[in-house]
C-alpha beads as a LAMMPS data file, in Angstrom:
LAMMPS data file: protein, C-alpha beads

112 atoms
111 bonds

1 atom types
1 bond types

-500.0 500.0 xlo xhi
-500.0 500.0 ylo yhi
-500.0 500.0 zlo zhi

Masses

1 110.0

Atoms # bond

1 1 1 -380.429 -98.851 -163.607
2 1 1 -383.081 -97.399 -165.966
3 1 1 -380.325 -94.980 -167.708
4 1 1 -377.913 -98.231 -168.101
5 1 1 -381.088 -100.018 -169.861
6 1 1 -381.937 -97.262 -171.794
7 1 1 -378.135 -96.411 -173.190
8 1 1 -377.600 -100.143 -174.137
9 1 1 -381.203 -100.240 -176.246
10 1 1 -380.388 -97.157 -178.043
11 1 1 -376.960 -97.987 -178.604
12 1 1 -378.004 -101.676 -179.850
13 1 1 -381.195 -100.200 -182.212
14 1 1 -377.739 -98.479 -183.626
15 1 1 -375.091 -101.565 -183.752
16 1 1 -378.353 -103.921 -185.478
17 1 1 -379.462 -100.687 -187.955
18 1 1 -375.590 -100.456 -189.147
19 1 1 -375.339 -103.996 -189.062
20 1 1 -378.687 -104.607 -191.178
21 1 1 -376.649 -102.273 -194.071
22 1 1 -373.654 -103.471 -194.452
23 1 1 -373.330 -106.453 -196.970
24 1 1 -373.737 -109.425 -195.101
25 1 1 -370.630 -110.896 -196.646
26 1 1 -368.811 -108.215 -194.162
27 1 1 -369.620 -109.519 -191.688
28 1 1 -367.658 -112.369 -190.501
29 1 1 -369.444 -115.951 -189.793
30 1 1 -372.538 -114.178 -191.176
31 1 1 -372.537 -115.625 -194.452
32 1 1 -371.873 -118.822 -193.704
33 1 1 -375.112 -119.351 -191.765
34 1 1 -378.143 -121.852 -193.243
35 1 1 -381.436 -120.742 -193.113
36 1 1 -382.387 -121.696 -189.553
37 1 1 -379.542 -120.257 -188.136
38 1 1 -379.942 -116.842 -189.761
39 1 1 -383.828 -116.925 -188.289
40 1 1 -382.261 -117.994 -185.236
41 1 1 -379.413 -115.130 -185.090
42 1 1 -382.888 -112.692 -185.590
43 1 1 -385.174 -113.792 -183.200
44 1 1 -382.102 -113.714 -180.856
45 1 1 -381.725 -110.500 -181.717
46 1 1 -384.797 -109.177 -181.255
47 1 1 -385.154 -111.455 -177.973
48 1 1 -382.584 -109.158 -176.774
49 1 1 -384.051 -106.026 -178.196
50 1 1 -387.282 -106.456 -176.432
51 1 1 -385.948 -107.557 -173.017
52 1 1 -384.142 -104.440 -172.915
53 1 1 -386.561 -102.238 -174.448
54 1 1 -389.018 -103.612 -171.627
55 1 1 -386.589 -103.093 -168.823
56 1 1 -386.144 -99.362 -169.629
57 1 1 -389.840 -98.747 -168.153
58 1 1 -390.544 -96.301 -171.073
59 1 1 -394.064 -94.171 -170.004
60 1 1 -395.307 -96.129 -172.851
61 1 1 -397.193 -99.579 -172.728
62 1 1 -395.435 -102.495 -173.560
63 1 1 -397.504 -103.502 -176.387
64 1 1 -396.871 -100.197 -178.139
65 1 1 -393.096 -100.831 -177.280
66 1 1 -392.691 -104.026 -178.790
67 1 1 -394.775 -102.649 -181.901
68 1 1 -392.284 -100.405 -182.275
69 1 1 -389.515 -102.973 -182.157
70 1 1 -391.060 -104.978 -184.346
71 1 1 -391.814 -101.883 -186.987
72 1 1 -387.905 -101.090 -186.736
73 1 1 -387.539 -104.712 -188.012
74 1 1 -390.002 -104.000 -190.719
75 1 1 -388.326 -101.022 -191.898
76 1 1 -385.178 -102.438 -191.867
77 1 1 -386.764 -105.631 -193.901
78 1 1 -388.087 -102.631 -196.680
79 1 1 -384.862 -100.817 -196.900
80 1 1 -383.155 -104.571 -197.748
81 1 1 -385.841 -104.737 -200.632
82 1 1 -383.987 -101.960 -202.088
83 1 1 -380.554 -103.106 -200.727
84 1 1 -378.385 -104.213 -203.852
85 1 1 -377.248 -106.511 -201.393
86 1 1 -379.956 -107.562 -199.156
87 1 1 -383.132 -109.270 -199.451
88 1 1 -386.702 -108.621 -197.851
89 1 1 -387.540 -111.738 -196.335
90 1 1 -390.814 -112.612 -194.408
91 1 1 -389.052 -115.428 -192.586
92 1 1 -387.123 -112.597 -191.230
93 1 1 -390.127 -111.220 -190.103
94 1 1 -391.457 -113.878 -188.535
95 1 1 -388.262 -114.537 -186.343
96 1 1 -388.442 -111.349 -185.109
97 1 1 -391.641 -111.440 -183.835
98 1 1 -390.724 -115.103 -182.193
99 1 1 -387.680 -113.384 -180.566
100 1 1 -390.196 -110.283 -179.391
101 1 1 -392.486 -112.699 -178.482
102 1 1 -390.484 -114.782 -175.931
103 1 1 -388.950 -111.736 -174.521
104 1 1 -392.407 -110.910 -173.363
105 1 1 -393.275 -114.082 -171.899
106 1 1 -389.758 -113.912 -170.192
107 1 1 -390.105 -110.566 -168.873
108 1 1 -393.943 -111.007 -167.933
109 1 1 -392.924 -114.045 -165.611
110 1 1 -389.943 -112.408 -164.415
111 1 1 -387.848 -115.371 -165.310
112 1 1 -384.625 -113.024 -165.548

Bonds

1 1 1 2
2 1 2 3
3 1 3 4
4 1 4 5
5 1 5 6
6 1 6 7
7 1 7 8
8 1 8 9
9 1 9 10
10 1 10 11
11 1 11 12
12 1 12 13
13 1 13 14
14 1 14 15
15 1 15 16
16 1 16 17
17 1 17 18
18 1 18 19
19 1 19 20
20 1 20 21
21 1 21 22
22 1 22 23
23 1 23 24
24 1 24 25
25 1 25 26
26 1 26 27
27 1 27 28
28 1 28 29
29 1 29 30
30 1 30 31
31 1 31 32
32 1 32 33
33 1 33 34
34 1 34 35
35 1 35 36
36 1 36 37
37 1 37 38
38 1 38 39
39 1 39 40
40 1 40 41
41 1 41 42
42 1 42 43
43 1 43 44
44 1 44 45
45 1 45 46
46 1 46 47
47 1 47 48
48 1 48 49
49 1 49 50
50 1 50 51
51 1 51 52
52 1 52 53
53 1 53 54
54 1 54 55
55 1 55 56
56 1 56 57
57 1 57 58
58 1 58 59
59 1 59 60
60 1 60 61
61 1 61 62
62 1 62 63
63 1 63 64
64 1 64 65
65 1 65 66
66 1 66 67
67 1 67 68
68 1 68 69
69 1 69 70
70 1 70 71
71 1 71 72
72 1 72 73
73 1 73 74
74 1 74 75
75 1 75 76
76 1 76 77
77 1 77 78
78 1 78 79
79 1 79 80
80 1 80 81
81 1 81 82
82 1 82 83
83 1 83 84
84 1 84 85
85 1 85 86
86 1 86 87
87 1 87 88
88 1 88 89
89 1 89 90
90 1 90 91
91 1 91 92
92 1 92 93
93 1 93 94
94 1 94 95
95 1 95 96
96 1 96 97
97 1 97 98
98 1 98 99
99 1 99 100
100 1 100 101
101 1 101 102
102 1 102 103
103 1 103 104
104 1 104 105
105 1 105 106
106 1 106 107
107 1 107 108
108 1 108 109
109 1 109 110
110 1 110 111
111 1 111 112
């Protein structure tokens, strides 16, 4: 079960890092969305990121895991700064860490 945790975090870090370059105008239903529901569509996101990343049992402790999460979040948040596109937004940010956040709490009380 570990490889079949591990293959779908990898292979999402990928899908979100391609998706976080791409206009967002190419992405269907993504421009559309208001504020709240682009903060919501993050800390879903990285919800899902986390729980994974957590269920993989990594020899790593979980607080250095989810600081990594969050840094990939943060780096992809930089390279929108540059992004002709793309904007750096701390409300971003922030989301994600919500998102890591509750996937802690979730995984900690074994609620899935």
């Amino acid at each position: 079960m570990k490889t079949l945790y591990r293959s779908i975090f990898f292979l999402s870090l990928l899908i979100v890092f391609y998706l976080s370059l791409v206009p967002a105008a190419a992405i269907p239903n993504i421009a559309a969305l208001d504020f709240l529901g682009d903060k919501l569509i993050h800390a879903v996101i990285f919800l899902f990121l986390s729980f994974v990343g957590l269920n993989c049992h990594f020899n790593i402790s979980k607080t250095f895991l989810l600081i990594m999460i969050f840094s990939f979040g943060f780096t992809i948040e930089v390279i929108h700064h540059y992004h002709p596109y793309r904007f750096f937004e701390i409300a971003d940010l922030i989301a994600n860490l919500i998102g890591i956040l509750i996937a802690l709490v979730i995984f900690n009380k074994k609620i899935i």
